[in-house]
Residue frames relative to the residue before (quaternion, step in Angstrom):
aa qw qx qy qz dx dy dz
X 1.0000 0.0000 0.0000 0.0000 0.00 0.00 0.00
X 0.7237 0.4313 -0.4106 0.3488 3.75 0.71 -0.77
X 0.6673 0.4630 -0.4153 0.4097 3.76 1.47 -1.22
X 0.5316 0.4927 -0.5441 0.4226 3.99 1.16 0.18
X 0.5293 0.4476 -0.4398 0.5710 3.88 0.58 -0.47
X 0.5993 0.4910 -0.5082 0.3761 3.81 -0.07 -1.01
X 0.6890 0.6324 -0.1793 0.3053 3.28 0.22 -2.22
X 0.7281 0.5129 -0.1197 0.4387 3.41 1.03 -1.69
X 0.6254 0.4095 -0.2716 0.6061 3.73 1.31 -0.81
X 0.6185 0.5609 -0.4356 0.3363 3.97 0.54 -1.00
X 0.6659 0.5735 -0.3143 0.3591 3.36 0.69 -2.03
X 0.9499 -0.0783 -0.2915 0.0806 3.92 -0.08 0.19
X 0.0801 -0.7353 0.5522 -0.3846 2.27 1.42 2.48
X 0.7122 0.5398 -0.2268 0.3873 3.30 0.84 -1.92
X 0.6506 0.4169 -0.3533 0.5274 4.02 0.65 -0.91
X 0.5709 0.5987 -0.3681 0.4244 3.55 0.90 -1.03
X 0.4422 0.7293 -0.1882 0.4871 3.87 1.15 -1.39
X 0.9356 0.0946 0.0529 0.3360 3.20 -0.35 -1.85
X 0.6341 0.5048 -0.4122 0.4162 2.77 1.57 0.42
X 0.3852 0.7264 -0.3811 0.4226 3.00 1.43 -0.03
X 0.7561 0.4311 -0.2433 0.4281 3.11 0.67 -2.07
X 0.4127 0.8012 -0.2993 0.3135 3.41 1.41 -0.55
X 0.8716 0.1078 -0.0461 0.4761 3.05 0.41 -1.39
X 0.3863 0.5407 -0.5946 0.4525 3.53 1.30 1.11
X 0.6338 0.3888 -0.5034 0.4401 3.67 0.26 -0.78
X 0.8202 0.3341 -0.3575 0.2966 3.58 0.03 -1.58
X 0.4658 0.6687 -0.5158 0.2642 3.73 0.79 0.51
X 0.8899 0.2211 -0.2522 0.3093 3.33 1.25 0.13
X 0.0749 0.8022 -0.4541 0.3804 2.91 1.68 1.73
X 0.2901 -0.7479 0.5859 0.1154 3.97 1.23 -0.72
X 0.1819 0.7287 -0.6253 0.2116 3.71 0.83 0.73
X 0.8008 -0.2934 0.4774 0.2114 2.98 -1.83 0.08
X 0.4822 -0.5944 0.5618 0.3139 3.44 -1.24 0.31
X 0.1335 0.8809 -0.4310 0.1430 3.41 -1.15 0.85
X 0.4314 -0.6290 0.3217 0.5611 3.88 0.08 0.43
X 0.5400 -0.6937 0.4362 0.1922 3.04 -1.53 0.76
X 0.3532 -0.8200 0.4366 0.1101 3.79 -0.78 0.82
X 0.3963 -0.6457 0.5275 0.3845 3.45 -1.08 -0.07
X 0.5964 -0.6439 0.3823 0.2892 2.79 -1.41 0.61
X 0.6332 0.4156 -0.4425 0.4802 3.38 -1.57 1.14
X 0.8934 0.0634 -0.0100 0.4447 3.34 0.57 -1.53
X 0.2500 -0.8188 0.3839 0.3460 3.37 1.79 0.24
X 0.8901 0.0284 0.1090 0.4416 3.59 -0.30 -1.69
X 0.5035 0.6777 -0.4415 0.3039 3.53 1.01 -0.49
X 0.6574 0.2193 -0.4526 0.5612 3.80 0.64 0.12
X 0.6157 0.4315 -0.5295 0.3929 3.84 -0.58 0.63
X 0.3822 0.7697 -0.3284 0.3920 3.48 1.57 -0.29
X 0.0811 0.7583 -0.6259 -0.1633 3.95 -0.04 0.80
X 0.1773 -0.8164 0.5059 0.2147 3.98 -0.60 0.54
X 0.3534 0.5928 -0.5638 0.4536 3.68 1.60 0.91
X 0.8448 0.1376 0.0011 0.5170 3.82 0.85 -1.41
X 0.2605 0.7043 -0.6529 -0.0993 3.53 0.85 0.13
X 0.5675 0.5481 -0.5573 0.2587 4.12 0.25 0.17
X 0.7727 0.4404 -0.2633 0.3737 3.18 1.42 -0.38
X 0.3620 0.7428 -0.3098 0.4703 2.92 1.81 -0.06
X 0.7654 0.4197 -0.2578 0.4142 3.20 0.60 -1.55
X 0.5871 0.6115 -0.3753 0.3749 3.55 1.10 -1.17
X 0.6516 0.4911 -0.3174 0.4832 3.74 0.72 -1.06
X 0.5257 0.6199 -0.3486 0.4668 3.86 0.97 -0.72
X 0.5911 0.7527 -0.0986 0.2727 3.65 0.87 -1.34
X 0.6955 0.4718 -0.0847 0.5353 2.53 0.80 -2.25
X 0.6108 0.2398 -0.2303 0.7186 4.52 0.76 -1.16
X 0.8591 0.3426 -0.3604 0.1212 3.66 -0.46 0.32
X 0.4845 -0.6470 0.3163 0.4965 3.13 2.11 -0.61
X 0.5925 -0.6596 0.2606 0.3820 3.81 -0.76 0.54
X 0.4819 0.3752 -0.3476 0.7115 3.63 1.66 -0.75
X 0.4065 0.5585 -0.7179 0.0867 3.73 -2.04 0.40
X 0.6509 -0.6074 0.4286 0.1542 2.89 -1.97 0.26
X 0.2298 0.8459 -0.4756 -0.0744 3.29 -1.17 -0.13
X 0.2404 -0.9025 0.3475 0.0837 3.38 -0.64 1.11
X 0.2196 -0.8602 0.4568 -0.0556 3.43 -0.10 1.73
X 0.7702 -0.1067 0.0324 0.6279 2.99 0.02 1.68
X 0.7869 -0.2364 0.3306 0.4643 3.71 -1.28 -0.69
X 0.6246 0.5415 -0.3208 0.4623 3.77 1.57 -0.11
X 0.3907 -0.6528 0.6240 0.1785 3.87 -1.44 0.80
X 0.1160 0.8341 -0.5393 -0.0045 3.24 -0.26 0.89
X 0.2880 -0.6676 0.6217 0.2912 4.06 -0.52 1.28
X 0.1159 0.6826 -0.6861 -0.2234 3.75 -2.12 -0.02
X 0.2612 -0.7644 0.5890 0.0241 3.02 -1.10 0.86
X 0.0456 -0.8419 0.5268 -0.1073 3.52 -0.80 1.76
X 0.6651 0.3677 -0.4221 0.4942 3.04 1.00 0.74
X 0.5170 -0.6605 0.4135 0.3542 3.80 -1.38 0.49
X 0.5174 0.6189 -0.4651 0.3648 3.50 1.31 0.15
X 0.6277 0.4557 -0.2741 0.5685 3.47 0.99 -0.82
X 0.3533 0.6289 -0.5270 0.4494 3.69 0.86 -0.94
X 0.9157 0.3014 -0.1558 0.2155 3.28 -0.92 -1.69
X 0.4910 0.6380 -0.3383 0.4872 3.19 1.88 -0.41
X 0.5712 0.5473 -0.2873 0.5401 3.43 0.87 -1.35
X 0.8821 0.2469 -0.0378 0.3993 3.81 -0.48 -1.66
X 0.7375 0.2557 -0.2981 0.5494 4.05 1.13 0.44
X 0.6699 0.4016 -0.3362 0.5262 3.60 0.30 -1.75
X 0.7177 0.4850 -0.1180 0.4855 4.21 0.43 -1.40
X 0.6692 0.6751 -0.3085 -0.0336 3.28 0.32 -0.94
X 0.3211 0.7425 -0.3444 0.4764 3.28 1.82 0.46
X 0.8258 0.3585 -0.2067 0.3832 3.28 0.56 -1.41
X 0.6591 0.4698 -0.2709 0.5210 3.60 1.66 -0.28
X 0.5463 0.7824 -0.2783 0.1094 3.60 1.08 -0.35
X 0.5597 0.4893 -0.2221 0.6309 2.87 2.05 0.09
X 0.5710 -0.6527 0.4809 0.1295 3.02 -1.35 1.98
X 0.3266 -0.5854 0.6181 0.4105 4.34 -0.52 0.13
X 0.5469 -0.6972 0.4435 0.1350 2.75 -1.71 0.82
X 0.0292 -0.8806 0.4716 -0.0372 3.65 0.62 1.27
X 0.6092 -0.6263 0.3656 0.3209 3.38 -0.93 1.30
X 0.5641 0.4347 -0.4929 0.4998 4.27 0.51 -0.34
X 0.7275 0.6402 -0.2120 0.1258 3.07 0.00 -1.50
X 0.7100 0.4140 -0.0679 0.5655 2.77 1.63 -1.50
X 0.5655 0.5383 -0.3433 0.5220 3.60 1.20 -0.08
X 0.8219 0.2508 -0.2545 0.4436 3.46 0.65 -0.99
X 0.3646 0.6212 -0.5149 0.4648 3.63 1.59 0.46
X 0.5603 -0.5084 0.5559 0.3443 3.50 0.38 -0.97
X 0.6724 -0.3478 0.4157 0.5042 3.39 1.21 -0.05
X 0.3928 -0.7721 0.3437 0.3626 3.72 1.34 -0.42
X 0.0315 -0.7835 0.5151 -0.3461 2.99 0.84 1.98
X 0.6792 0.5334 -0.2926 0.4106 3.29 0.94 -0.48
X 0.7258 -0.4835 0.2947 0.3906 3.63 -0.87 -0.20
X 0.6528 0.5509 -0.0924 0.5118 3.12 0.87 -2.60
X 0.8546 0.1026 -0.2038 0.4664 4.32 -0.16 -0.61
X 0.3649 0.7416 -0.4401 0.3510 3.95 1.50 0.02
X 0.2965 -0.7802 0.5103 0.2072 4.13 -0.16 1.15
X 0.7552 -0.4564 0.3328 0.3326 3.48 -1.60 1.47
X 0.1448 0.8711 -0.4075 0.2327 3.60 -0.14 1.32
X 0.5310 -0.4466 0.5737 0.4352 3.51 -1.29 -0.50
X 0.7506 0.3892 -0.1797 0.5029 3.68 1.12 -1.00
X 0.3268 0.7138 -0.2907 0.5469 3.48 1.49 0.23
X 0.9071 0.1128 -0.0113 0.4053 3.25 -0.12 -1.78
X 0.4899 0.4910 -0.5229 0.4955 3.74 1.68 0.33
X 0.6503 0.3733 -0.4217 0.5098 3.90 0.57 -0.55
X 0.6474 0.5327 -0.4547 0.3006 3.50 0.36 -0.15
X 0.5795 0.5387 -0.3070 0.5289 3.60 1.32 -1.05
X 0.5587 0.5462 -0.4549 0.4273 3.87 1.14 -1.40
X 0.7713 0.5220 -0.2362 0.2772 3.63 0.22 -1.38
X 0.5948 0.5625 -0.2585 0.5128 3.39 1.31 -1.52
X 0.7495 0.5241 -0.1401 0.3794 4.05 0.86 -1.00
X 0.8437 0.0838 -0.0587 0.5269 2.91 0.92 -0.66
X 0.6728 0.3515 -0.3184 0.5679 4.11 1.15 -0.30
X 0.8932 0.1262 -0.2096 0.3774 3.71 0.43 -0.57
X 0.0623 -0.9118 0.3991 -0.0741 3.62 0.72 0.88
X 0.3043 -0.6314 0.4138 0.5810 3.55 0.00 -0.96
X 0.5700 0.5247 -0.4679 0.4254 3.93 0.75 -0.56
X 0.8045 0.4241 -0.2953 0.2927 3.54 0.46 -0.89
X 0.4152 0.5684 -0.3828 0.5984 3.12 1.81 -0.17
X 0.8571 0.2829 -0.2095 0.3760 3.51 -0.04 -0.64
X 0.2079 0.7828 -0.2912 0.5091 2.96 2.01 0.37
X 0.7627 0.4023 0.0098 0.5064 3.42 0.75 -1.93
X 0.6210 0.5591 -0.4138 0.3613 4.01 1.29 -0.17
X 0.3086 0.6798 -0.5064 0.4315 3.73 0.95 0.51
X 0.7338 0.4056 -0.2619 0.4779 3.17 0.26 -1.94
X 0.7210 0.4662 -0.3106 0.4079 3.54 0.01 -1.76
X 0.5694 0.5056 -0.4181 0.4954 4.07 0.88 0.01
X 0.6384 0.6174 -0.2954 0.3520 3.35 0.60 -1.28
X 0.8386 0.4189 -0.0838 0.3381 2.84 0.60 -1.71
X 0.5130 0.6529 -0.2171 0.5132 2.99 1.63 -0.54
X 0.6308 0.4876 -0.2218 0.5614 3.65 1.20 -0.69
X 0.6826 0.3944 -0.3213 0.5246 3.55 0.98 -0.70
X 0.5913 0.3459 -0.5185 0.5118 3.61 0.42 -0.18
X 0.4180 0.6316 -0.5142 0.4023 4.28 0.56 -1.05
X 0.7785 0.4981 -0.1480 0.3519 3.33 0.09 -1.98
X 0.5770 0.7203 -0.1010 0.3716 3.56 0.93 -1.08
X 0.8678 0.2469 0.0058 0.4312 2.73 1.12 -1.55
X 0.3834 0.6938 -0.2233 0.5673 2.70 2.29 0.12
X 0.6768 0.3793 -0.2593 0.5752 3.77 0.76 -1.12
X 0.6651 0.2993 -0.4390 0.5248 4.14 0.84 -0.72
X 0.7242 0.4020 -0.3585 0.4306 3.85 -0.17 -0.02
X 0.6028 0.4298 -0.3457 0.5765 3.59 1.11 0.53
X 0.6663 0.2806 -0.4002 0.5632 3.33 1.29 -0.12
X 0.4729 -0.6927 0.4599 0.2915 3.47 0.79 0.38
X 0.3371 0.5481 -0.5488 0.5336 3.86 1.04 1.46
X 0.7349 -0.4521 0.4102 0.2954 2.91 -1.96 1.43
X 0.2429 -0.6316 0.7218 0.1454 3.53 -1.80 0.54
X 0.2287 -0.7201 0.6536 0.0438 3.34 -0.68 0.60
X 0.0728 0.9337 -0.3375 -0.0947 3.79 0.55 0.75
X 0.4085 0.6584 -0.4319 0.4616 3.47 1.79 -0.23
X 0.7504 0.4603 -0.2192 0.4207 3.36 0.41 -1.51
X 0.5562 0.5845 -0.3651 0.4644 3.71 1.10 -0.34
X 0.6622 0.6284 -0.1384 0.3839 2.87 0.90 -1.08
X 0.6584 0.2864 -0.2303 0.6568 3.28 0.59 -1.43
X 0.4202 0.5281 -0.5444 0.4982 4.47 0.17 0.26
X 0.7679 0.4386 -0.2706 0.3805 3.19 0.19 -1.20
X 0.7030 0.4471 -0.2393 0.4986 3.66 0.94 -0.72
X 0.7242 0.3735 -0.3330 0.4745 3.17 0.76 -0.52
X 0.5297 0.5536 -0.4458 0.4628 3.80 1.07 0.19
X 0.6287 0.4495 -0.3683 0.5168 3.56 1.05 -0.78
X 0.6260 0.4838 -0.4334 0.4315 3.86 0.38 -0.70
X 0.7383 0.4217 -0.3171 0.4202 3.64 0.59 -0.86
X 0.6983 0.3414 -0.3651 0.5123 3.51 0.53 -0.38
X 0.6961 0.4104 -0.4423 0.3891 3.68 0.23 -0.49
X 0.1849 0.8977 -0.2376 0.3218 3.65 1.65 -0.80
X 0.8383 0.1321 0.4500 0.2781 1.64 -1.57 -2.80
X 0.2124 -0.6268 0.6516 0.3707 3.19 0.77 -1.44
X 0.6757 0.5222 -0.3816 0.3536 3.48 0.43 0.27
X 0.0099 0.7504 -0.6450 -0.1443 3.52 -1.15 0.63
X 0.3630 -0.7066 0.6056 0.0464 3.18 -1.38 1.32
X 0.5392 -0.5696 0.5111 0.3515 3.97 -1.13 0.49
X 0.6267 -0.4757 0.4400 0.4329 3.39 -1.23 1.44
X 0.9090 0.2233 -0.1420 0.3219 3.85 0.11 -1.34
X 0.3850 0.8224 -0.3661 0.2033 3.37 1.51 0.61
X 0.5505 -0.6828 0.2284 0.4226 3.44 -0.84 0.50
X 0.3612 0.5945 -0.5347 0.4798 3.88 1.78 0.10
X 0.8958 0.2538 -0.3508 0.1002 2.71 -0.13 -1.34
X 0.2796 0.7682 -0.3602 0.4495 3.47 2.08 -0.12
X 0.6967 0.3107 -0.2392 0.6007 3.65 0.47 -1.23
X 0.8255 0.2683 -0.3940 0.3021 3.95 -0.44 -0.21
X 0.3348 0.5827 -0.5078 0.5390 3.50 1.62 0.41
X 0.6810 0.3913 -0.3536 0.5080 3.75 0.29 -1.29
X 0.5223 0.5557 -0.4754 0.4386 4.00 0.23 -0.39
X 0.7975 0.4118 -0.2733 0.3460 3.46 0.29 -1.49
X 0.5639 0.7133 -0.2370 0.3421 3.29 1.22 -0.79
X 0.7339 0.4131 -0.0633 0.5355 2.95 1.25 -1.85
X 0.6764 0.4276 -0.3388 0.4948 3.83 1.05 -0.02
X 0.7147 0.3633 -0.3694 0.4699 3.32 1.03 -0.38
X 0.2281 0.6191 -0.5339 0.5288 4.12 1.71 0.27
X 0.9123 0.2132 -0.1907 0.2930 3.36 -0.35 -1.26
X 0.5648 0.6431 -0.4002 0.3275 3.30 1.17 0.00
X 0.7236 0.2610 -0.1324 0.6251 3.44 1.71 -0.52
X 0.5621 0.5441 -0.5537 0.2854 3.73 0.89 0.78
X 0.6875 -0.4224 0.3872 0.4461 3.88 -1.51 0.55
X 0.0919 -0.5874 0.8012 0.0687 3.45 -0.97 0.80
X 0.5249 -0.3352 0.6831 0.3816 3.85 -1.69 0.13
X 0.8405 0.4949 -0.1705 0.1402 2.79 -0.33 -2.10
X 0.6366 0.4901 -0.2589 0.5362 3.07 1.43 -0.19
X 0.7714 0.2889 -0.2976 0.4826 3.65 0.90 -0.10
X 0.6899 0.4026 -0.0858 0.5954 3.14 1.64 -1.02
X 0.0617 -0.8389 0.5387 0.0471 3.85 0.87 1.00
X 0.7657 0.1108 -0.3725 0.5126 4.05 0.63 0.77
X 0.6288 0.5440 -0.4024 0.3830 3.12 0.81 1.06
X 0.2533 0.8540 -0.3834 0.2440 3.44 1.77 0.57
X 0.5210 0.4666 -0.4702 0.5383 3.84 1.13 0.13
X 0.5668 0.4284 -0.5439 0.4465 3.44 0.04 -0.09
X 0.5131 0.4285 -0.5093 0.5419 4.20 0.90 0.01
X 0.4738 0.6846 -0.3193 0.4526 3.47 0.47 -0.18
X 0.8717 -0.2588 -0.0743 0.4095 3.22 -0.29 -1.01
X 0.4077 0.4842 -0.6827 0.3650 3.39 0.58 1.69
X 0.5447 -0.7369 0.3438 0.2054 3.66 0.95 0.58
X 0.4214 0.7508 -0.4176 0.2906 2.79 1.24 1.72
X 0.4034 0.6493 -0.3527 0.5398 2.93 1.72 -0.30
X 0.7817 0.3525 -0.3531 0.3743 3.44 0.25 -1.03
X 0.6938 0.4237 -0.4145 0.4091 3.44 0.91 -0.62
X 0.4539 0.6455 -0.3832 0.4800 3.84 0.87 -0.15
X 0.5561 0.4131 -0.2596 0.6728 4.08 0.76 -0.96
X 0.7789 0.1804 -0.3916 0.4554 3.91 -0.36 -0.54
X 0.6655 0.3988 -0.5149 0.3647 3.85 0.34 -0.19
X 0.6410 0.5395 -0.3380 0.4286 3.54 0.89 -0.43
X 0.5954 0.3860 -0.4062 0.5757 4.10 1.19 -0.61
X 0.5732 0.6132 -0.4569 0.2944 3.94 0.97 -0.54
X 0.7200 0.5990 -0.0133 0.3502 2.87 1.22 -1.31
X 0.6944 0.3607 -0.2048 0.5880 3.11 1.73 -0.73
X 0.5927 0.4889 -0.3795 0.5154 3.39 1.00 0.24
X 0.6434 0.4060 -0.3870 0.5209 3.64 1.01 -0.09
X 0.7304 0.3264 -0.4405 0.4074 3.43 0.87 0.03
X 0.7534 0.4339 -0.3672 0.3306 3.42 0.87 0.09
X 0.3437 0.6815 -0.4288 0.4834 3.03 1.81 0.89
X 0.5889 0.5998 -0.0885 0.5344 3.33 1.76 -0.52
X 0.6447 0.4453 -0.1755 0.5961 3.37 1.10 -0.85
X 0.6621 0.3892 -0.3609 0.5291 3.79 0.92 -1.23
X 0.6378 0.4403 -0.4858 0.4042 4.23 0.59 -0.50
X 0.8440 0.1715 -0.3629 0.3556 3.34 0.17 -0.55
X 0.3040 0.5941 -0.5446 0.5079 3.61 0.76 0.85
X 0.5996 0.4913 -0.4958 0.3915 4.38 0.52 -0.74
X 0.5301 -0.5619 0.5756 0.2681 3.82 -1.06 1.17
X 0.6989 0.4608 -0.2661 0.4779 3.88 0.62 -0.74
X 0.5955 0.5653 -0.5082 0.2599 3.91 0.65 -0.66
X 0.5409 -0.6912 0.4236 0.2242 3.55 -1.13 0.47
X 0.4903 -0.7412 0.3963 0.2304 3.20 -0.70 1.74
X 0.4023 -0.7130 0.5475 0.1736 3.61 -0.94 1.47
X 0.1869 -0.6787 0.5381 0.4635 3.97 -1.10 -0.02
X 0.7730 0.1594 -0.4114 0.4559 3.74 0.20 0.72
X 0.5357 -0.7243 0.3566 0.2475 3.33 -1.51 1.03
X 0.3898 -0.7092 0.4942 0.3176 3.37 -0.36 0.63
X 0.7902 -0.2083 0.3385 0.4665 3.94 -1.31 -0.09
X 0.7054 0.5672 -0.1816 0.3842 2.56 0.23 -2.48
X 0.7325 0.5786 -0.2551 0.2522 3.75 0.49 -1.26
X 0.4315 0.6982 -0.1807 0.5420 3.07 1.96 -2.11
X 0.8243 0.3590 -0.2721 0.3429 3.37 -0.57 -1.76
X 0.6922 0.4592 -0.3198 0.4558 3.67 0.95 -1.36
X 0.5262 0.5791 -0.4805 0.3960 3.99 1.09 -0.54
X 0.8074 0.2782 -0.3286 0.4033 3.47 0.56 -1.65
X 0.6279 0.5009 -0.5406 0.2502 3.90 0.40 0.09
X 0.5191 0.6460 -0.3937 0.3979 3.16 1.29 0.05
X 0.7413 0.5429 -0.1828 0.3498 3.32 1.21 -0.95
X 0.2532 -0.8968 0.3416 0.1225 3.20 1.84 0.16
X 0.7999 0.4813 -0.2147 0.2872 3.62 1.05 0.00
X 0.1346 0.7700 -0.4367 0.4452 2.62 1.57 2.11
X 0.5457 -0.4668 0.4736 0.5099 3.97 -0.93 0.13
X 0.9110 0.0384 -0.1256 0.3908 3.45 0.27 -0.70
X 0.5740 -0.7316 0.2625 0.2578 3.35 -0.85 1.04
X 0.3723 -0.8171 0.3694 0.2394 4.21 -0.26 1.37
X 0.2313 -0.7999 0.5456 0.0949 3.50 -0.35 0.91
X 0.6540 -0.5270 0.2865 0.4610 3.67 -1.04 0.28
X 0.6855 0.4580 -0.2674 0.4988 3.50 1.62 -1.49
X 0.4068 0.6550 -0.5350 0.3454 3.90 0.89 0.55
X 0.5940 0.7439 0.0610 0.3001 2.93 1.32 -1.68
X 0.6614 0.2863 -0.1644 0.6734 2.64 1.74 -1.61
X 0.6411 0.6189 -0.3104 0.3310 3.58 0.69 -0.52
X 0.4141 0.5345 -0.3526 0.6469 3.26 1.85 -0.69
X 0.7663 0.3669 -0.3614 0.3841 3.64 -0.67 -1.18
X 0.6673 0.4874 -0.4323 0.3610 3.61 0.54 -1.19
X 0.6626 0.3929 -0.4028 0.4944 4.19 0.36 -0.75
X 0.6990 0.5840 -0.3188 0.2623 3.45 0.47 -0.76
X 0.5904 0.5127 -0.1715 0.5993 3.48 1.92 -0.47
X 0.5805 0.5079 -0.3536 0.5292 3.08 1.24 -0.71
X 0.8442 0.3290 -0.1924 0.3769 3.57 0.69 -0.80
X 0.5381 0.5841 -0.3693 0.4825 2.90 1.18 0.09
X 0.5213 0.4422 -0.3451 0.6431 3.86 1.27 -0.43
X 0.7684 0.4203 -0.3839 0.2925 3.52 -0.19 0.03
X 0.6943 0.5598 -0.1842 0.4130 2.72 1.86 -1.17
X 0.4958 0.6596 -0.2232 0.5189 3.26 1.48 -1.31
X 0.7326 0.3529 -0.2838 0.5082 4.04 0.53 -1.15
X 0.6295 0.5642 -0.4409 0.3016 3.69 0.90 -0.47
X 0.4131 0.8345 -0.0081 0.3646 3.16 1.51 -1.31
X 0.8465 0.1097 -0.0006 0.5209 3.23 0.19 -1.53
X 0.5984 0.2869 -0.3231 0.6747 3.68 1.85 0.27
């Protein structure tokens, strides 16, 4: 009972502490103008997470296109105009080319094995070349415009026979079917039934990886406050979407690894990725959880892309 009284009086000495120490170092960074914050958490309550794109735009207009903000114990720069844009992402684009290192991300990367959250590197730009060479070409993209027709007709078609019987359409949910049939065959090689229980369970995957890819960690603004992930039970639910996730891809990896599975006539992902870890005669050596870490951004982006697209 007393170290809980202890613990309870200390805790906002300690924020009191680091924020202090806080805003000596970051006094001589020279940031941008920007709305002002409270202390500890600066901006994170003015944060809307329905629009922060509109949010920020309205910021802009009273603050200027380059400004500041300070999330939690973090400097964050935004930039709303394309003049800076190009400054930032061409004239600059070395010194910004590396994603921060945010507690989902890096867990369901694999540690950032993957490409998309992997920091401006030597190990960066050899998986980049791997990827640019041999997964996203232009033949192999166009490689993949059969399926993404096909399938596209069968939903067409679909909706044609439920709007001829004059029964509700349900077109989000069609939709996300459709995408998640193209990820699996182009993938996997596999297509699963619109109402099947794969494809039911790798819809819930996507959901539950892109949840954690954009939820509030502490630990990520508050870098000694990361138990408080802890006991709002995010940590744990982050570890089960990430063992969920790695068991569905190596349920994937162990099928097309069976000596007996039937040769496809176009290679899926899965196939590519498992060809070049075989080939071993990369700078750096491909592991199974590369693999997964490749596939995992690549699904991720491919649902986003695939819905942007067809709306």
């Amino acid at each position: 009972m007393t170290v809980l009284l202890f613990v309870i009086l200390a805790f906002p000495l300690l924020l009191l502490f680091l924020h202090r120490k806080h805003r000596k170092n970051g006094g001589l960074l020279h940031l941008p103008p920007g709305p002002p914050g409270l202390p500890v958490i600066g901006n994170l309550h003015q944060m809307d997470n329905s629009a922060p794109h509109r949010y920020l735009w309205q910021l802009s207009k009273q603050y200027g296109p380059l400004m500041s903000l300070r999330l939690g114990f973090i400097p964050t720069i935004v930039v709303s105009s394309a003049r800076i844009a190009k400054e930032v992402m061409k004239t600059h684009d070395l010194k910004f080319a590396s994603r921060p290192s945010l507690i989902g991300p890096r867990r369901l990367s694999y540690n950032c094995l993957d490409l998309a959250f992997s920091p401006y590197n030597d190990y960066w730009r050899e998986m980049r070349k791997i990827c640019v060479l041999h997964l996203f070409t232009l033949k192999r993209v166009q490689s993949y415009t059969p399926i993404r027709e096909y399938e596209v007709s069968q939903m067409i078609e679909k909706i044609s026979k439920l709007a001829s019987a004059s029964k509700l359409i349900n077109l989000s949910e069609t939709v996300m079917f459709l995408t998640i049939t193209i990820i699996c065959r182009v993938s996997f090689g596999k297509r699963y039934e619109d109402e099947g229980c794969e494809t039911s369970r790798f819809h819930g995957l996507l959901n539950d990886a892109q949840a954690m890819l954009g939820s509030f960690f502490f630990s990520d603004h508050f870098p000694l406050m990361g138990w408080l992930d802890k006991l709002t039970g995010l940590t744990a639910r982050l570890e089960k979407t990430f063992r969920d996730m790695d068991l569905f891809y190596q349920e994937i990896i162990e099928d097309h690894l069976k000596p007996d599975r039937k040769k496809q006539e176009q290679e899926d992902i899965t196939d590519v990725l498992i060809g070049l870890q075989k080939d071993n005669s990369f700078a750096i050596d491909i592991t199974w959880d590369h693999i997964k870490g490749v596939l995992m951004v690549i699904n991720q982006s491919f649902t986003n892309l695939n819905i942007i697209n067809l709306f």
